[in-house]
C-alpha positions as CSV (number, residue, x, y, z in Angstrom):
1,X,124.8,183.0,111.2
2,X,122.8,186.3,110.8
3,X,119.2,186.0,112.1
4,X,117.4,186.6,108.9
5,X,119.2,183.6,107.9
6,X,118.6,181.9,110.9
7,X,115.4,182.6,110.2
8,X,114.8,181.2,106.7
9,X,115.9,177.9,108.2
10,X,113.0,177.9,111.0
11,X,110.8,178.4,108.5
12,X,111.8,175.6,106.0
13,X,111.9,173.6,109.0
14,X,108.3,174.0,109.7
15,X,107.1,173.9,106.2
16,X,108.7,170.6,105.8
17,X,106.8,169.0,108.5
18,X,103.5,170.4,107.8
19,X,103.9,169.2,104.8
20,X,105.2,165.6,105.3
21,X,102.0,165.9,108.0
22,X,99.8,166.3,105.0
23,X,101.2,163.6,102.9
24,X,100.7,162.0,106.0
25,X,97.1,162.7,105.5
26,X,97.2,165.2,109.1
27,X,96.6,168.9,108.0
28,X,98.2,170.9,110.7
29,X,98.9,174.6,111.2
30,X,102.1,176.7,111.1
31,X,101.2,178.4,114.6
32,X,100.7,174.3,116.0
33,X,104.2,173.1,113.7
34,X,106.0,176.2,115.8
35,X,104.9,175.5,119.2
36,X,106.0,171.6,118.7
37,X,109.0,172.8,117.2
38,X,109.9,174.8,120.5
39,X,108.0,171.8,122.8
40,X,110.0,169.3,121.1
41,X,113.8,171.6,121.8
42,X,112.9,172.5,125.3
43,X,112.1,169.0,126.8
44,X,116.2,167.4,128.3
45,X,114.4,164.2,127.6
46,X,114.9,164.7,124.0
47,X,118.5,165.6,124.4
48,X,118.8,168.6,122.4
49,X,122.1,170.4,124.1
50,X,121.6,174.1,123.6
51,X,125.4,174.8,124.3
52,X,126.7,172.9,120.9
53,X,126.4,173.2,117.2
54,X,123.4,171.8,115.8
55,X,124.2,169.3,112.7
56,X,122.2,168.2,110.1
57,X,121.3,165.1,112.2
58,X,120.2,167.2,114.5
59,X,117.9,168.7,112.4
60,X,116.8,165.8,111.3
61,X,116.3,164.4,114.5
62,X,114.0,167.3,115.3
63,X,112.3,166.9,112.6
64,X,111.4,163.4,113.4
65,X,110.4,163.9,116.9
66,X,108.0,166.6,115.7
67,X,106.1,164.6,113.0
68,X,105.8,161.8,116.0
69,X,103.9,164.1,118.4
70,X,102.2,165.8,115.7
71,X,100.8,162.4,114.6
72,X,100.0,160.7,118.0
73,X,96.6,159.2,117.9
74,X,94.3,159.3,121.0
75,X,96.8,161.8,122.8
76,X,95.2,164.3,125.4
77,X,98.9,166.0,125.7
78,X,98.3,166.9,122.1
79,X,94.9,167.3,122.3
80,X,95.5,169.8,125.1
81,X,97.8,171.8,122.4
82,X,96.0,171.9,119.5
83,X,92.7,173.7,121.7
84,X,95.6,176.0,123.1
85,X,96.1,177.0,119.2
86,X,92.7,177.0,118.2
87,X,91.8,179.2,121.1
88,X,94.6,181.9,121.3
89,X,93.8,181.7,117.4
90,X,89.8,182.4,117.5
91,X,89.4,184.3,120.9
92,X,90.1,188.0,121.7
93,X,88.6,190.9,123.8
94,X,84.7,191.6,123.7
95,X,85.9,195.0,122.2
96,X,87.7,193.5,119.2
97,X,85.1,191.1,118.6
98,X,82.5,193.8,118.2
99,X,84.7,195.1,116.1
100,X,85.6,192.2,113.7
101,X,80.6,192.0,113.6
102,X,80.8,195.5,112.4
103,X,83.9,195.0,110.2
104,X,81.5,192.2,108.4
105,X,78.3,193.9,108.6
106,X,79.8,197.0,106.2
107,X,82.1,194.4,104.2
108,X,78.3,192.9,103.3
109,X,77.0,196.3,102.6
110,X,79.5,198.0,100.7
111,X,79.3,196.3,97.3
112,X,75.3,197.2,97.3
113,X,76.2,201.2,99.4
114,X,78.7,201.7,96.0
115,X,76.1,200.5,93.5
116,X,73.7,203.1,94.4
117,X,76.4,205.8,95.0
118,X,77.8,205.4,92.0
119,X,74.8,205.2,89.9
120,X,73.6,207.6,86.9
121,X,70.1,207.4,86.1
122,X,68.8,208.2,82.3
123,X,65.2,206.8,83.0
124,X,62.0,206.2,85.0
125,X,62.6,202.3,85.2
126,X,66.5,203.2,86.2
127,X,64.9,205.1,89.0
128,X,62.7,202.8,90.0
129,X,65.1,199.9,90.3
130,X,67.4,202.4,92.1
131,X,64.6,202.9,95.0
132,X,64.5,199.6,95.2
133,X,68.2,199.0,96.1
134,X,67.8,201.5,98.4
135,X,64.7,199.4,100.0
136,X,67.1,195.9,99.7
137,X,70.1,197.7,101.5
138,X,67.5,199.6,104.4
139,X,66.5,195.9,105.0
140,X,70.3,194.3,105.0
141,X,71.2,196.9,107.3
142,X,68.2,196.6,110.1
143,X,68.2,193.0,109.8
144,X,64.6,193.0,110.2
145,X,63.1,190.3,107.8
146,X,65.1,188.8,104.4
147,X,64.9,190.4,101.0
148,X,62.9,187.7,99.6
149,X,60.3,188.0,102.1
150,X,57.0,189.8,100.6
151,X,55.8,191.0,104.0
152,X,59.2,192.7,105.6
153,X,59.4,194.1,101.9
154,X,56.5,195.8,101.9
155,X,56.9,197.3,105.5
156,X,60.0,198.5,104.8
157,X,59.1,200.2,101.6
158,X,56.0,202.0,103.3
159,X,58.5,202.8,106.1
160,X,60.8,204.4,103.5
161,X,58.1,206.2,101.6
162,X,57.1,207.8,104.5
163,X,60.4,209.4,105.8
164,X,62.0,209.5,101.5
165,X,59.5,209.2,98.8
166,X,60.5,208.4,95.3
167,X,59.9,212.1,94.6
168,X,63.3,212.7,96.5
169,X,65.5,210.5,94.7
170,X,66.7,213.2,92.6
171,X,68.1,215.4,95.4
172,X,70.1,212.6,96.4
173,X,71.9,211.6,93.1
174,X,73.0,215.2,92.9
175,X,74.6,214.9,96.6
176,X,78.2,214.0,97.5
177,X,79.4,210.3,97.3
178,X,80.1,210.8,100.8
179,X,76.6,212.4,101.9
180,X,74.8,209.5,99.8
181,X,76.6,207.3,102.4
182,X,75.7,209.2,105.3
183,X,72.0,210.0,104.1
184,X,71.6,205.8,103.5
185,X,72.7,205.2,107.2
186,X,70.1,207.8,108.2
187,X,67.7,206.4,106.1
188,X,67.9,202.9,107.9
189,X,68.1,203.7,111.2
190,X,64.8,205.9,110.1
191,X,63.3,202.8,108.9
192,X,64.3,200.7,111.4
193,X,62.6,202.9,114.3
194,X,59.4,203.2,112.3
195,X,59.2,199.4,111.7
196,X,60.0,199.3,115.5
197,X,57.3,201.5,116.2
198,X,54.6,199.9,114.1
199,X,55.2,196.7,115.4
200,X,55.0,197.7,119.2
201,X,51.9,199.6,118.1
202,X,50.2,196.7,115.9
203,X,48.2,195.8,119.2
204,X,46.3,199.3,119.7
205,X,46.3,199.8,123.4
206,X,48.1,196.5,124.8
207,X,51.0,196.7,126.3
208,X,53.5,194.4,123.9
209,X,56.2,192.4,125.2
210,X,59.2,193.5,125.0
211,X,60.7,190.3,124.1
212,X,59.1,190.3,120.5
213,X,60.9,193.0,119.2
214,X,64.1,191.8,120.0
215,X,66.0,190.2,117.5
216,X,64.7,186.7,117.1
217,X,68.2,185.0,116.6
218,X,68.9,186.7,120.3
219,X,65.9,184.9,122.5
220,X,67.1,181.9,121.0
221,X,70.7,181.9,121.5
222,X,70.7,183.8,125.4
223,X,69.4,181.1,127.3
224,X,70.9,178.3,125.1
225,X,74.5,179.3,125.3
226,X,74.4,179.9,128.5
227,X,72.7,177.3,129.8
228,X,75.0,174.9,127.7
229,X,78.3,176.3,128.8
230,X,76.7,176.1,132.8
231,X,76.3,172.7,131.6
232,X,80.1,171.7,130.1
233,X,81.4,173.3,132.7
234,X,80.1,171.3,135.5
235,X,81.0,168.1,133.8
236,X,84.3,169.7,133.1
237,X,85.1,170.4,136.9
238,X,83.8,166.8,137.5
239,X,86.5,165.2,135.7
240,X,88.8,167.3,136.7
241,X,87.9,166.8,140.2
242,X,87.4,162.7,139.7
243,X,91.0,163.0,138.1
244,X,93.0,165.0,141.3
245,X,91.1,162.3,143.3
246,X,92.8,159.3,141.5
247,X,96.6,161.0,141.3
248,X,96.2,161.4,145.0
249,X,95.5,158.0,145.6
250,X,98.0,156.1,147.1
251,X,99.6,153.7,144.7
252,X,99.4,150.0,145.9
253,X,101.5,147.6,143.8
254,X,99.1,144.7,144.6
255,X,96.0,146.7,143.4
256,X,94.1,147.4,140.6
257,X,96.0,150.5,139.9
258,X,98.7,149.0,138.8
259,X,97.1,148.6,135.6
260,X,96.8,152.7,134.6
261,X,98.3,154.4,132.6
262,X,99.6,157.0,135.3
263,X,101.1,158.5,132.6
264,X,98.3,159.6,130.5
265,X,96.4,160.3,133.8
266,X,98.0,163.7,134.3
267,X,97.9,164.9,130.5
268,X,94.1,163.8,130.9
269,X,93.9,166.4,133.3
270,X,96.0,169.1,132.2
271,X,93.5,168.6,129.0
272,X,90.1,168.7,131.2
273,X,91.7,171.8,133.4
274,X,92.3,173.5,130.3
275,X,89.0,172.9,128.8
276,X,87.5,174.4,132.2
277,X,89.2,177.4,132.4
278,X,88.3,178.3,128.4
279,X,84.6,177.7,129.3
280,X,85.3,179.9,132.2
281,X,86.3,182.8,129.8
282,X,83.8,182.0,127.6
283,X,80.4,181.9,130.2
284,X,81.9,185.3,131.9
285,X,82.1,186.9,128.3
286,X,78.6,185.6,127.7
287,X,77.3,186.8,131.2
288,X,78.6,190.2,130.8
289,X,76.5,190.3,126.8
290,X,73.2,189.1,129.2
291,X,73.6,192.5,131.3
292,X,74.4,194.3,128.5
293,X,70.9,192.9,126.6
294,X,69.3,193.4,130.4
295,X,70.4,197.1,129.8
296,X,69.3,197.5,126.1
297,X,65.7,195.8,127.3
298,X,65.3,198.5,129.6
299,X,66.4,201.5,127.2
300,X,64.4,199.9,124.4
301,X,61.3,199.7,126.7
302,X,61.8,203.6,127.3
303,X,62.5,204.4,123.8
304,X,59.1,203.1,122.7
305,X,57.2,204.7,125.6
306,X,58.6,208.0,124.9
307,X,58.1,207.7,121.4
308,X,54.2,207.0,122.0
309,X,54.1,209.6,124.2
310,X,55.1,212.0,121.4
311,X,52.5,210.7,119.0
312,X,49.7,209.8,121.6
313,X,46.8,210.4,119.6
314,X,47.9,213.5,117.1
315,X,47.3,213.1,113.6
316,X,50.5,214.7,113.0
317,X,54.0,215.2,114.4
318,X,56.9,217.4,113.3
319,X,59.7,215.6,111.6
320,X,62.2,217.2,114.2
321,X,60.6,216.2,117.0
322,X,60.1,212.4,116.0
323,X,63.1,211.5,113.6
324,X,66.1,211.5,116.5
325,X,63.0,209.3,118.7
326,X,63.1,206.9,115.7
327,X,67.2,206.4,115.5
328,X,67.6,206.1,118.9
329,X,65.4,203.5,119.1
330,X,67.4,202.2,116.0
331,X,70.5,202.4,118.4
332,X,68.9,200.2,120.6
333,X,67.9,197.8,118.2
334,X,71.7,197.7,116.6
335,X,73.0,197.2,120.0
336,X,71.0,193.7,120.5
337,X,71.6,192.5,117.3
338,X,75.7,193.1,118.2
339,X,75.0,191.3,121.4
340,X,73.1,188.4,119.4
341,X,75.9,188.1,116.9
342,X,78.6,188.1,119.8
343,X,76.6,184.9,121.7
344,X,76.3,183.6,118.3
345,X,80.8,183.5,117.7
346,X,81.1,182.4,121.7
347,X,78.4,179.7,121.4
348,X,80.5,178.6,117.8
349,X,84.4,178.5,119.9
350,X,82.6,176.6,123.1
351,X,81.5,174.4,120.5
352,X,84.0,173.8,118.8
353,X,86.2,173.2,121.7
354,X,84.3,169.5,122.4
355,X,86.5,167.5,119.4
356,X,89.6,168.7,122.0
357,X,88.6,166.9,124.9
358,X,87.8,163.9,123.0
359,X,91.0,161.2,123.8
360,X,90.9,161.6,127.1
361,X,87.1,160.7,127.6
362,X,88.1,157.6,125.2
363,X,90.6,156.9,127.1
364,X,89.4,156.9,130.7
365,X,85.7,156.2,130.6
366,X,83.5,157.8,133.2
367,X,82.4,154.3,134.1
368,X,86.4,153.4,134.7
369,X,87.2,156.3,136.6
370,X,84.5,155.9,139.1
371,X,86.3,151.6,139.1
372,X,89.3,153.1,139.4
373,X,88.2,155.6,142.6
374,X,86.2,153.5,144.6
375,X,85.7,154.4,148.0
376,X,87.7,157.4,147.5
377,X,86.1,160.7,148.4
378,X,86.1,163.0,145.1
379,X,86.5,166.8,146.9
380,X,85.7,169.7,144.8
381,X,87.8,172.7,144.8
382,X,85.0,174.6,146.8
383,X,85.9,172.1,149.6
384,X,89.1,171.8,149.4
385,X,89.3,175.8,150.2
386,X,87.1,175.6,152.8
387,X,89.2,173.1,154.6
388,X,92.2,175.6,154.3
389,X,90.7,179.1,155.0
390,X,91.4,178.3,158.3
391,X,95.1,178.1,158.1
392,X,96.2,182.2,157.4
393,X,99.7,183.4,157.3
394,X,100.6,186.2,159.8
395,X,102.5,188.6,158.2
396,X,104.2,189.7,161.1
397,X,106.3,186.1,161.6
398,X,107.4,186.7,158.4
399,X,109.2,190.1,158.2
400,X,111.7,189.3,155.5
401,X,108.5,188.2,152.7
402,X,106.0,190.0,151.5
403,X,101.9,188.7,152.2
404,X,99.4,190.5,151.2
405,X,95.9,189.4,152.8
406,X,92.1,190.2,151.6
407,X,92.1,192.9,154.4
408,X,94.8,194.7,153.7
409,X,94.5,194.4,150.5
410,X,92.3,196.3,147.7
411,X,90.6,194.3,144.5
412,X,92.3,191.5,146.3
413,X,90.1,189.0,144.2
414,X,91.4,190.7,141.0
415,X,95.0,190.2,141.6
416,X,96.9,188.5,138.9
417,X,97.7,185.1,140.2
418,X,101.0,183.1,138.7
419,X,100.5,179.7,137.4
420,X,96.8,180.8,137.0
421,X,96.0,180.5,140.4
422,X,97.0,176.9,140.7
423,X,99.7,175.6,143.4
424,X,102.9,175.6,142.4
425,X,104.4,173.5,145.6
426,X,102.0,170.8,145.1
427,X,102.7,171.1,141.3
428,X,106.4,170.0,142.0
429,X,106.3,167.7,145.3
430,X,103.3,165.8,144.0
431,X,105.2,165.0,140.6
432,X,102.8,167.4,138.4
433,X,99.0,167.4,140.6
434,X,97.1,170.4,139.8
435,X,95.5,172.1,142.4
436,X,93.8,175.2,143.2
437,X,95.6,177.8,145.4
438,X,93.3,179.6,148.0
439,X,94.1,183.1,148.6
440,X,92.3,183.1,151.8
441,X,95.2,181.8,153.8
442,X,97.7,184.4,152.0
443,X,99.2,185.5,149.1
444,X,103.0,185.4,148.4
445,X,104.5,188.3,146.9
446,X,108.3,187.4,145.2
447,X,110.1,190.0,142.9
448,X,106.5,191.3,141.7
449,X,104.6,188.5,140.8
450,X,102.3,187.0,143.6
451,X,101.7,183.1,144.4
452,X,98.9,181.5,146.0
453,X,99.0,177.6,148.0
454,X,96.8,175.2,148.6
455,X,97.4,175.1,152.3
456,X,99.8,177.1,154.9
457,X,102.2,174.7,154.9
458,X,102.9,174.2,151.4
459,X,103.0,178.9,151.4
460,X,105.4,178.8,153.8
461,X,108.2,175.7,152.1
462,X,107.2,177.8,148.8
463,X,108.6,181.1,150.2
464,X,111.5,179.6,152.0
465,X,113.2,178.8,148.3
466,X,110.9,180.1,146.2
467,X,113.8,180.5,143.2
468,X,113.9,176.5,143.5
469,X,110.7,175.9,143.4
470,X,110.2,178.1,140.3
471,X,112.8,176.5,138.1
472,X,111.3,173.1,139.1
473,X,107.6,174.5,137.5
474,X,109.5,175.3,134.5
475,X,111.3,171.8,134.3
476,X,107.8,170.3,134.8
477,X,106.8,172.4,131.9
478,X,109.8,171.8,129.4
479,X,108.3,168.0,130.0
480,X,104.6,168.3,129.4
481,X,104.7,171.7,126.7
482,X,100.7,172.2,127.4
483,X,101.6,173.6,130.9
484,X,103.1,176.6,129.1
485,X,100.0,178.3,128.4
486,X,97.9,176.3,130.7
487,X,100.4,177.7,133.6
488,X,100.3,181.1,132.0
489,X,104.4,180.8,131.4
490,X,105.3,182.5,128.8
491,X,107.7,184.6,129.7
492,X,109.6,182.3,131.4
493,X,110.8,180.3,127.9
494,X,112.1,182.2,125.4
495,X,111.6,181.8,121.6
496,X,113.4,178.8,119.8
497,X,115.5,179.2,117.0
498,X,116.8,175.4,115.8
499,X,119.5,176.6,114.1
500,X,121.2,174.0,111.4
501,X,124.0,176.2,111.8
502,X,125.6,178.2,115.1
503,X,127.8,180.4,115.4
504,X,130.3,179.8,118.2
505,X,129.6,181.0,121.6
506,X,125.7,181.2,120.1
507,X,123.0,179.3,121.8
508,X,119.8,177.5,120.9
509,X,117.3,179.2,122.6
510,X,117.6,183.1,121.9
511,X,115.6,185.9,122.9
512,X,113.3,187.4,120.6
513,X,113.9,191.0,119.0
514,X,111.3,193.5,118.9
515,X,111.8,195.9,115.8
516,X,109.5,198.2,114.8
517,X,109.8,201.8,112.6
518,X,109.5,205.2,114.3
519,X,109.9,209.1,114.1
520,X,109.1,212.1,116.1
521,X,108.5,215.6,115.3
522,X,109.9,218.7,117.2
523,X,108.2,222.3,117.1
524,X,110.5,224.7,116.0
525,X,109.2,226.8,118.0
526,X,107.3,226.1,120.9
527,X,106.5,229.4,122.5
528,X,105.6,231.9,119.6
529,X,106.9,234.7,121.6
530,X,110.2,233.4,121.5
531,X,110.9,233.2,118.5
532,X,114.2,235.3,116.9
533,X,112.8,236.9,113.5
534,X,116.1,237.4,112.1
535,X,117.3,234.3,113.2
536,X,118.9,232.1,110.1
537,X,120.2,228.0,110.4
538,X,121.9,227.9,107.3
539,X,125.0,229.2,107.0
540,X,125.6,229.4,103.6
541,X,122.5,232.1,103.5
542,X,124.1,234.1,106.2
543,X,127.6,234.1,104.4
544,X,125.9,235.4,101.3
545,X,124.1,237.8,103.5
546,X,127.1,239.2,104.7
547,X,129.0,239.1,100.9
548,X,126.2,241.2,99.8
549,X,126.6,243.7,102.6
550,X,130.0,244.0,101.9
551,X,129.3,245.0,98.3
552,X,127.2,247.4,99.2
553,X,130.3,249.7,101.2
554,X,132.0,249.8,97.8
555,X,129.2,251.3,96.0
556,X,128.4,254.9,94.9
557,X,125.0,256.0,95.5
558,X,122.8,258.0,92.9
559,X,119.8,259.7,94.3
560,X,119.1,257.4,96.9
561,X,119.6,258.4,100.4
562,X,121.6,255.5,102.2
563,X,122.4,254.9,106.2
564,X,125.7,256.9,105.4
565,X,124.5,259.8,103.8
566,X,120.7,260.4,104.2
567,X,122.2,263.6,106.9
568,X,124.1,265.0,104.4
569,X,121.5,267.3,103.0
570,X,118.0,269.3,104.2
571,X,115.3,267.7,103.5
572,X,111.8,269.8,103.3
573,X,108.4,267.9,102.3
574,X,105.0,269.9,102.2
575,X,101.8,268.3,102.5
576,X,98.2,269.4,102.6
577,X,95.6,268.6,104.9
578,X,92.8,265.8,103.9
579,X,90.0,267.8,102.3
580,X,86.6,266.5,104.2
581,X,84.7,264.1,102.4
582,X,82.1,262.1,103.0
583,X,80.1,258.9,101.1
584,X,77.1,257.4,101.5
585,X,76.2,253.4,102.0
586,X,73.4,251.0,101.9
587,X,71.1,251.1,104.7
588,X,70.2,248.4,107.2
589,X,67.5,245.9,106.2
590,X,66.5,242.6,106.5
591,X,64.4,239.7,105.0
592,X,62.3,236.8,106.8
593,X,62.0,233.4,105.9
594,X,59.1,231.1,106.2
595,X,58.8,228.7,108.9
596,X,58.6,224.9,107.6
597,X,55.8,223.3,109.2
598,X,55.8,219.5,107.7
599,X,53.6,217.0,110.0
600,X,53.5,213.4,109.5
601,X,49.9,211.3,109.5
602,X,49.2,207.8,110.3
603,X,51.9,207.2,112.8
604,X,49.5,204.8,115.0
605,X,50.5,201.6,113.4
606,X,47.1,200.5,111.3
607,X,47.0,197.2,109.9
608,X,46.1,198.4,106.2
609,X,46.9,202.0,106.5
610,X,50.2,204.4,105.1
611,X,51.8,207.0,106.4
612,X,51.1,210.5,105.5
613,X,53.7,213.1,104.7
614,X,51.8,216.8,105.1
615,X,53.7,220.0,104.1
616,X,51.8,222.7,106.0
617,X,54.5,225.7,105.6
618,X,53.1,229.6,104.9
619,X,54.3,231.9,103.0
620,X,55.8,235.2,104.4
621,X,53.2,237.1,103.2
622,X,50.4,235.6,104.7
């Protein structure tokens, strides 16, 4: 079977279970339908033998299997998956996420940016209404106030009067599309330093506070987001602790325990663990945009003094000496509202993220849990390294591994952990527990990837058959499919193609294939002093070169002096020296231009007052 075809078949397979899903009345992704697909093939309990032909009742078999975990109710295990999906689906790097706000912000502006581009105006009322797009797309851009409000209107049209009166507007419609653009951006970063300006200066000679001319959507959302992910994630950890407590209880037939469902108690807390280390991600990427904000206070703050500093108490400023104050400041100002947007889409995925974690807390009330514990002591991961930092591993009893130590080692808290830090002997001896590795006591280095224990004895059983240990993770992960990306073990499956046909000596589970379209370029000639002037590729020109050289031998020459006879004969030429001459040019001379003096008035900030624009520049023959 040919892989294209192969395929086609994945993909009807997966559209005929999202779709029987829907009749079903479950709406379900394709990304969620795949990643059940492969969970369903790779778990032996299923019985899916990769080695033989799959039939039709195969397929339909799979099929089956897939709508019944798809449509579990009340299942953390699925749960667990479908926050994996919506994660990997809504979350990427702080860089790509800035990326995406600006992507938006000029997707918002463009239809209004081509309108006034692209605009011909006949009349005085086309003009006018003209100068007021201009004002509505100044104010879209700053963000400063809405477009329907009357009082950011009319500061951002005395702003733009000030720095591009109406008088103007017909220089700009004979410009360039592409210097309209530009000259709009400058225009609202103008307007957004001014309006900056005026409202640090509204107050005369108080000292504002910084933290009113920050974007008001970013005091509000700082402190919340982070104080609610703090929050989440201590009651996350809870569980999660209150859950390793009760798995490592000791199961007495004649007690209580008898009565739980062990089986749902470890997908509760694969679900809880995962939910705890996406808030994790989440709270560092909203730390790092509080320094960033900490940093833009601190510019902003210096911005304004500097800018006040430069006006003081004049009447007037020059327009070079105060126009790159103003869209700096505008810089500032653009950098907040980034970081205010970026809280915003963190503070909307941690959100979000609650509906996940929702069986389990049905299931296993906090109420039960704490029936189900006690006397049992509920140790936190912080205490449970501090018990083992004791316990190190000395590398030097162990001369045929490789342990690297936090003293020998540099950005020994950055290293990239397996199984995302967690234990992977207590993973497989205690039949699936989850628990934190501490690095303190050593870190096990096998065929490049490094592997961290929850105490020295577990490191050292790990590294004397680490190979077995490692296919045992991967059986513990064919059985519960969230331990895949919870685990971080990707590259340890490979992708699943179910095929309704195989091939023979094809197998179930193939490796996937990485194409992609590419070319390269060669200089002819690297080194331009190499290069062979009477150099020729193509054959066919050098054969009729040498055809036409031939044909000249046969030839008889008339007046014209060839290689062959040009010493047949004297030659005598006569010439006559140049005759002196002379000519006259233009002398030197040179021309002065006046020096543009324009001063601006009324930059202080009054309440009722506008802005001045004085053109004070002399002629050269004053």
């Amino acid at each position: 079977m040919s892989r294209a075809h192969a395929e086609s078949v994945i993909k009807n397979i997966i559209s005929e279970i999202g779709q029987e899903c829907a009749v079903r009345g479950q709406v379900v992704s394709e990304t969620l339908v795949a990643f059940m697909v492969k969970a369903v093939v790779l778990d032996p309990r299923n019985g899916f033998n990769v080695d033989r032909l799959l039939t039709k009742q195969d397929v339909q078999k799979l099929v089956e299997l897939c709508l019944e975990k798809l449509m579990e109710k009340c299942s953390p295990s699925l749960d667990t998956i479908k926050m994996q999906v919506y994660f990997d689906m809504n979350y990427t790097s702080r860089r790509e996420f800035l990326e995406e706000i600006h992507r938006a912000v000029e997707s918002r502006l463009s239809p209004l940016s081509r309108e006034i581009t692209d605009s011909r105006v006949k009349t005085r009322g086309e003009l006018d209404a003209l100068y007021l797009k201009i004002i509505t797309f100044v104010q879209l851009s700053t963000s400063m106030g809405s477009p329907k409000d009357d009082k950011a209107v009319q500061q951002a049209t005395a702003a733009l009067q000030s720095v591009f009166p109406l008088m103007e507007l017909g220089a700009f419609m004979v410009l360039l599309k592409r210097d309209k653009e530009q000259q709009l951006k400058e225009l609202a970063m103008l307007v957004t330093g001014i309006r900056l300006f005026n409202k640090a200066s509204k107050k005369g000679g108080e000292e504002t506070d910084i933290h009113e001319l920050m974007p008001a959507i970013l005091n509000e959302a700082l402190p919340v987001t982070i104080k609610s992910m703090e929050h989440e994630l201590s009651v996350s950890q809870t569980l999660a602790w209150k859950y390793t407590a009760v798995l490592e209880k000791p199961t007495d037939p004649d007690s209580r325990q008898r009565d739980v469902p062990v089986f749902l108690l470890k997908p509760a807390l694969y679900n809880i663990r995962q939910h705890e280390g996406f808030l994790k991600m989440l709270l560092a990427d909203a730390c790092v945009c509080a320094k960033h904000v900490e940093s833009l206070q601190t510019e902003l703050s210096s911005q304004l003094k500097l800018l006040k500093e430069t006006v003081q108490s004049k009447t007037a400023v020059p327009t070079a000496r105060v126009f790159p104050l103003f869209k700096s400041l505008s810089k500032v100002w653009s950098g907040l509202k980034d970081e205010a947007e970026l809280l915003n889409i963190l503070n909307n995925i941690r959100h979000n993220l609650q509906p996940f974690i929702a069986s389990q807390a049905k299931i296993f009330s906090e109420a039960y849990l704490d029936d189900l514990l006690e006397a049992s002591e509920v140790k936190t991961d912080e205490q449970r390294m501090t018990e083992s930092s004791d316990e190190r591993i000395v590398p030097a009893e162990m001369k045929t591994q490789e342990w690297l130590l936090p003293e020998t080692t540099d950005n020994f808290n950055e290293l990239p952990l397996q199984y995302n830090g967690f234990c992977g002997y207590t993973l497989v001896k205690d039949d699936g527990l989850l628990l934190p590795g501490n690095p303190l006591i050593g870190v096990f280095k096998h065929k490049e990837k490094l592997y961290v224990f929850r105490s020295k004895e577990a490191a050292l059983k790990f590294a004397s058959s680490p190979g077995v240990f490692i296919a045992e993770v991967a059986e513990k992960a064919k059985r519960y499919p969230e331990l895949i990306q919870l685990l971080k073990l990707h590259q340890q499956f490979s992708c699943v193609t179910p095929y309704e046909e195989m091939q023979p000596g094809e197998r179930l589970l193939v490796k996937p294939i990485t194409k992609c379209e590419s070319g390269t370029q060669t200089d002819i000639h690297p080194v331009e002093t190499n290069i062979v002037k009477s150099y020729e590729w193509n054959e066919w020109e050098l054969r009729r070169k040498a055809i036409k050289l031939a044909d000249l031998l046969t030839k008889v020459t008339h007046s014209v002096q060839t290689d062959l006879s040009h010493m047949r004969r004297e030659n005598v030429t006569q010439t006559w020296l140049p005759k002196n001459a002379a000519s006259q040019s233009k002398r030197d001379s040179e021309s002065n231009v006046p020096k543009p003096q324009i001063y601006l008035a009324g930059l202080r900030g009054q309440r009722d007052g506008n802005m001045v624009k004085t053109n004070l520049t002399r002629s050269v023959d004053e």
